[in-house]
VMD Tcl script that draws the C-alpha trace (Angstrom):
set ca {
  {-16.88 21.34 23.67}
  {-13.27 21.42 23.10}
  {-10.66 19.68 21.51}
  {-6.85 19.18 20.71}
  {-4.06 17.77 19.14}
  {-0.68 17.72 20.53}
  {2.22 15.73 17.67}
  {4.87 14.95 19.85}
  {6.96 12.83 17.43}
  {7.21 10.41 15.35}
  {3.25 8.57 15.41}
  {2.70 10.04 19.04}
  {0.04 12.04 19.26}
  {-2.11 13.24 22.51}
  {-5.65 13.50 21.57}
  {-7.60 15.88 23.95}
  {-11.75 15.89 23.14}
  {-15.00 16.06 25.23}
  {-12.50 15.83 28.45}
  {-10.54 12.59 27.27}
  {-7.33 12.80 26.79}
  {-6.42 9.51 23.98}
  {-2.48 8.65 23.28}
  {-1.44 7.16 20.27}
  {1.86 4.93 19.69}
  {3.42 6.63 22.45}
  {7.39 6.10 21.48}
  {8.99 8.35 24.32}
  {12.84 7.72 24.60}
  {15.67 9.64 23.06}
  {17.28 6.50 21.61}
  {15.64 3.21 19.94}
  {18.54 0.51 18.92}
  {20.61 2.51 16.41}
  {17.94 5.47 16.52}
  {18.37 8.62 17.52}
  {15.74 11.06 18.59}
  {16.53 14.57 17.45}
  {13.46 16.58 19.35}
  {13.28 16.51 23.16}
  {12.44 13.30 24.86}
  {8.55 13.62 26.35}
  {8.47 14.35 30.21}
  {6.08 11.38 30.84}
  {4.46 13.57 33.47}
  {2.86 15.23 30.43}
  {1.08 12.35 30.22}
  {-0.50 11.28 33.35}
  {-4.38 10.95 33.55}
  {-5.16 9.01 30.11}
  {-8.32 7.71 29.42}
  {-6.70 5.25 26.64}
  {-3.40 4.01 24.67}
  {-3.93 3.03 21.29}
  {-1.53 1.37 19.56}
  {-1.61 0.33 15.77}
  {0.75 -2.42 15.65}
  {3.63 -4.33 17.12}
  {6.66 -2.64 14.97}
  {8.89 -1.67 17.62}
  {8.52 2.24 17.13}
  {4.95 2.24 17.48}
  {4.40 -0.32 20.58}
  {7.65 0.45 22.66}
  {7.48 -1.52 26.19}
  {9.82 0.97 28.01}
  {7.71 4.02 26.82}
  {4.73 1.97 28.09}
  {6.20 1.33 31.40}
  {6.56 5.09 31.80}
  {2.80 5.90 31.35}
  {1.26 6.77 35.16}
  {-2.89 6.32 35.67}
  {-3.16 5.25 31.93}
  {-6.50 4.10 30.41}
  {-7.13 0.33 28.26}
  {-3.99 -0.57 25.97}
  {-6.08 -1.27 22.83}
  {-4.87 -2.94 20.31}
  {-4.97 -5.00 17.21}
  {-6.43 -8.61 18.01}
  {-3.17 -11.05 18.56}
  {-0.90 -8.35 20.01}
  {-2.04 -8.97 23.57}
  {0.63 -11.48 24.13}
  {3.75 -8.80 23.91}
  {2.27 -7.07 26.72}
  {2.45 -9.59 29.67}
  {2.13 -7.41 32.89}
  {-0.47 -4.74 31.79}
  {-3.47 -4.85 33.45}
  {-5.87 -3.67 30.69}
  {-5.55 -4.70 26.98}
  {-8.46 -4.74 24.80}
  {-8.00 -6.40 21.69}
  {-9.79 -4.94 18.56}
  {-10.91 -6.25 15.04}
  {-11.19 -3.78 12.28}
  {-14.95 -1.99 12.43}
  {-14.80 -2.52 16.36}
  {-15.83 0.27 19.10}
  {-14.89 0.91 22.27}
  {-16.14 4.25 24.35}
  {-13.75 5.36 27.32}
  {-13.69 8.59 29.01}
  {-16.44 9.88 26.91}
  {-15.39 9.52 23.65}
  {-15.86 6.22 20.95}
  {-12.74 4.42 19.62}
  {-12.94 2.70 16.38}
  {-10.63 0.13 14.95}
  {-9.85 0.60 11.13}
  {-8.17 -1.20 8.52}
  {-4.73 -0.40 7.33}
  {-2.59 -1.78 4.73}
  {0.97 -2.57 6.73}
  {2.38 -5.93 7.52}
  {3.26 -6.09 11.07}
  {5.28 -8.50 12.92}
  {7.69 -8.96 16.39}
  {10.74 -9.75 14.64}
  {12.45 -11.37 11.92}
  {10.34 -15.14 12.93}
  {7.16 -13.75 15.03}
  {3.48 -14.05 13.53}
  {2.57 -11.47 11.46}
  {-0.28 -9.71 13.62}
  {-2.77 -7.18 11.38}
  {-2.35 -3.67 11.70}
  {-5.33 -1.15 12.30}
  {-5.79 2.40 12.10}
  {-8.41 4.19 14.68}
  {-11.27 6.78 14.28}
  {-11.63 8.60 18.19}
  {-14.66 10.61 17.88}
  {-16.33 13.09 20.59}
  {-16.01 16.47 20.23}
  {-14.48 15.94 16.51}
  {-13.81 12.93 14.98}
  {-10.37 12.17 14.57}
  {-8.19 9.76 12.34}
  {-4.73 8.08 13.31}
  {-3.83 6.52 10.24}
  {-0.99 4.02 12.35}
  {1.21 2.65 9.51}
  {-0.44 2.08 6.06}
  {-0.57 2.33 2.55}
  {-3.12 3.92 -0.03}
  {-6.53 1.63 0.11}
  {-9.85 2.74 -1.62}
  {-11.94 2.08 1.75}
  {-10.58 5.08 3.70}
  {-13.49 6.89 1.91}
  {-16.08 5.50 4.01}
  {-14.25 7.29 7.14}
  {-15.79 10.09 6.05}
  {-16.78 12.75 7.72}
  {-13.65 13.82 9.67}
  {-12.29 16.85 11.16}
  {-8.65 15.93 11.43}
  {-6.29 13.14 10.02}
  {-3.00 12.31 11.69}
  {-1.51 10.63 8.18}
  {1.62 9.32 8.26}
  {4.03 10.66 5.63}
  {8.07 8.94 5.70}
  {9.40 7.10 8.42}
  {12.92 7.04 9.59}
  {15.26 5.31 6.90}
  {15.96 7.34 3.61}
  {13.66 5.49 1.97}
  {10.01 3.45 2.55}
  {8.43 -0.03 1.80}
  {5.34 -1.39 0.91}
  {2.76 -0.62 3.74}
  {3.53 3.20 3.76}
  {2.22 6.04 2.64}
  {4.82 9.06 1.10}
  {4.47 12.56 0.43}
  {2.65 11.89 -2.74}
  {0.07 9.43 -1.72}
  {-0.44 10.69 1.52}
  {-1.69 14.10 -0.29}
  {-3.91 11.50 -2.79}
  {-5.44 9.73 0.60}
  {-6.93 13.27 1.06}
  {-9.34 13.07 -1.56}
  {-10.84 10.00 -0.08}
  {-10.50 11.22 3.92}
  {-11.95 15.23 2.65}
  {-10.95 15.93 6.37}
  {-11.04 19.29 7.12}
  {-7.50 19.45 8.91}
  {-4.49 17.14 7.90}
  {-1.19 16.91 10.47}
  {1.67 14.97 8.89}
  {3.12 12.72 11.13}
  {6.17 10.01 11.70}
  {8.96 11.87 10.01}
  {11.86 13.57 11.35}
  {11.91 12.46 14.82}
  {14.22 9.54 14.65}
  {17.00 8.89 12.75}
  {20.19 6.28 12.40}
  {23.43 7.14 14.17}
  {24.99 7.02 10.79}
  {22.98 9.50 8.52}
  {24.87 13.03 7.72}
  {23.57 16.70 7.50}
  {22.30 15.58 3.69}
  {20.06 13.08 5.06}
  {18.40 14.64 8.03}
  {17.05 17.07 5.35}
  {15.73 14.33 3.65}
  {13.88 13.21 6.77}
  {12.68 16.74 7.57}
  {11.46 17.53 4.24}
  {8.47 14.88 3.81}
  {5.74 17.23 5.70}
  {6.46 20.03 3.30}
  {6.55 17.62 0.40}
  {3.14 16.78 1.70}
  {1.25 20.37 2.04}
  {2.73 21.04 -1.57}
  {1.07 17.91 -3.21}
  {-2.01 18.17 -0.62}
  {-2.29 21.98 -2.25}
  {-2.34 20.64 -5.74}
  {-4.88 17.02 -5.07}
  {-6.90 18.69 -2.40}
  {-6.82 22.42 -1.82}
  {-9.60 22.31 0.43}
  {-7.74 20.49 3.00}
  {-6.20 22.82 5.70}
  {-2.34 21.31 5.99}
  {-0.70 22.15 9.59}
  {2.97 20.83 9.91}
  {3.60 20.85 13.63}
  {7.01 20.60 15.50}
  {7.20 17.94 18.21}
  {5.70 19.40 21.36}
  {3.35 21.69 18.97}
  {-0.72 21.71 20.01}
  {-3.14 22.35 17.69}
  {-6.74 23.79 18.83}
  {-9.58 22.58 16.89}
  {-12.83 23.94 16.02}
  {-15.48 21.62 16.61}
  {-18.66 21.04 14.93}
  {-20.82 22.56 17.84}
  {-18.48 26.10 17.84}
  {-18.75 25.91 14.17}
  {-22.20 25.72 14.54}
  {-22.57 28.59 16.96}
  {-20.36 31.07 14.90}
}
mol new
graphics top color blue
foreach p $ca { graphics top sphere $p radius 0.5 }
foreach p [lrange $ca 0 end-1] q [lrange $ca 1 end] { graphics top cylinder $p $q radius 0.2 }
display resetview
């Protein structure tokens, strides 16, 4: 039983457990409106063969059409429940509530809460936003967008959470979680593993040298405070392209 975790920017992540391979947010292109991408752009024939998309909510960086379009032999497009509507010309969108399940491909998706007011523009409906436990081999958590909320302790246990930790701008709103209370969601997750994710991967045409450090700082910011809250938490920054093997609970057992 084997399984992995490739970050490849921003919220995308490439889930690989008990022979499914699960894609979150997938945001593939080297430029979003006045956004830059400063890693590689993915080769979407890394991703061929998914068992399942999952995408937290409709903010434009996280559910991207033309990164969409450029999936081959993808799995169910699942989704928070009112977001089927932006994605006319799929042929399989599941809609999910928070606390509902979904197996594909062998493994269980879960739809969890998050704290992050989504919607399509300045005048579309606000549509919620979820968060998703995908559980086989381990039992992974991709936080999507959210802030700090007391009920992320009944995820437990986990092996690995994908927690969010800036964003792209030099600074964040409500519905986010920072450096700082990111490392505090630890001591209510107690996963075993924690990979920052959505910073440094995009930024505006306009920022200088001073505030692409600011963007690429966050994850470090993170392991410091995660160190300090909860040093039993193994923090592993990854690079875009970067895989991380896991040890799962059966090879744990074995050892």
């Amino acid at each position: 039983m084997t399984a992995a975790i490739t970050w490849l920017g921003h919220s995308t992540t490439l889930m690989e457990l008990s022979g499914a391979r699960v894609l979150t947010d997938p945001l593939l292109r080297g430029r979003l409106a006045h956004l830059t991408r400063r890693s590689p752009a993915v080769d979407p024939g890394f991703l061929e063969n998914l068992d399942a998309v999952v995408i937290s909510h409709v903010h434009r960086d996280h559910l991207d059409l033309p990164s969409l379009r450029r999936l081959a032999r993808r799995g169910p497009l699942v989704v928070a429940a009112g977001s089927a509507g932006l994605l006319s010309g799929f042929d399989d969108v599941r809609e999910l509530t928070t606390g509902d399940t979904l197996t594909v491909g062998g493994v269980r998706i879960t739809a969890t809460a998050a704290v992050h007011v989504a919607r399509r523009g300045l005048r579309g409906p606000t549509v919620p936003a979820l968060g998703y436990v995908v559980e086989g081999a381990a039992r992974i958590y991709f936080a999507g967008d959210t802030e700090l909320f007391p009920e992320m302790a009944s995820l437990v246990p986990l092996d690995v959470a994908l927690l969010p930790v800036w964003g792209w701008g030099t600074s964040l709103g409500p519905g986010h979680l920072d450096p700082r209370s990111a490392a505090e969601a630890l001591s209510l997750l107690r996963p075993r593993v924690a990979v920052p994710i959505h910073w440094g991967t995009y930024f505006p045409i306009h920022l200088g040298r001073s505030g692409h450090r600011l963007l690429e700082d966050p994850p470090h910011q993170f392991a410091r405070h995660a160190a300090e809250l909860a040093p039993e938490v193994e923090v592993r920054v990854l690079q875009p392209g970067e895989r991380l093997e896991l040890e799962t609970p059966r090879a744990r057992g074995a050892a």
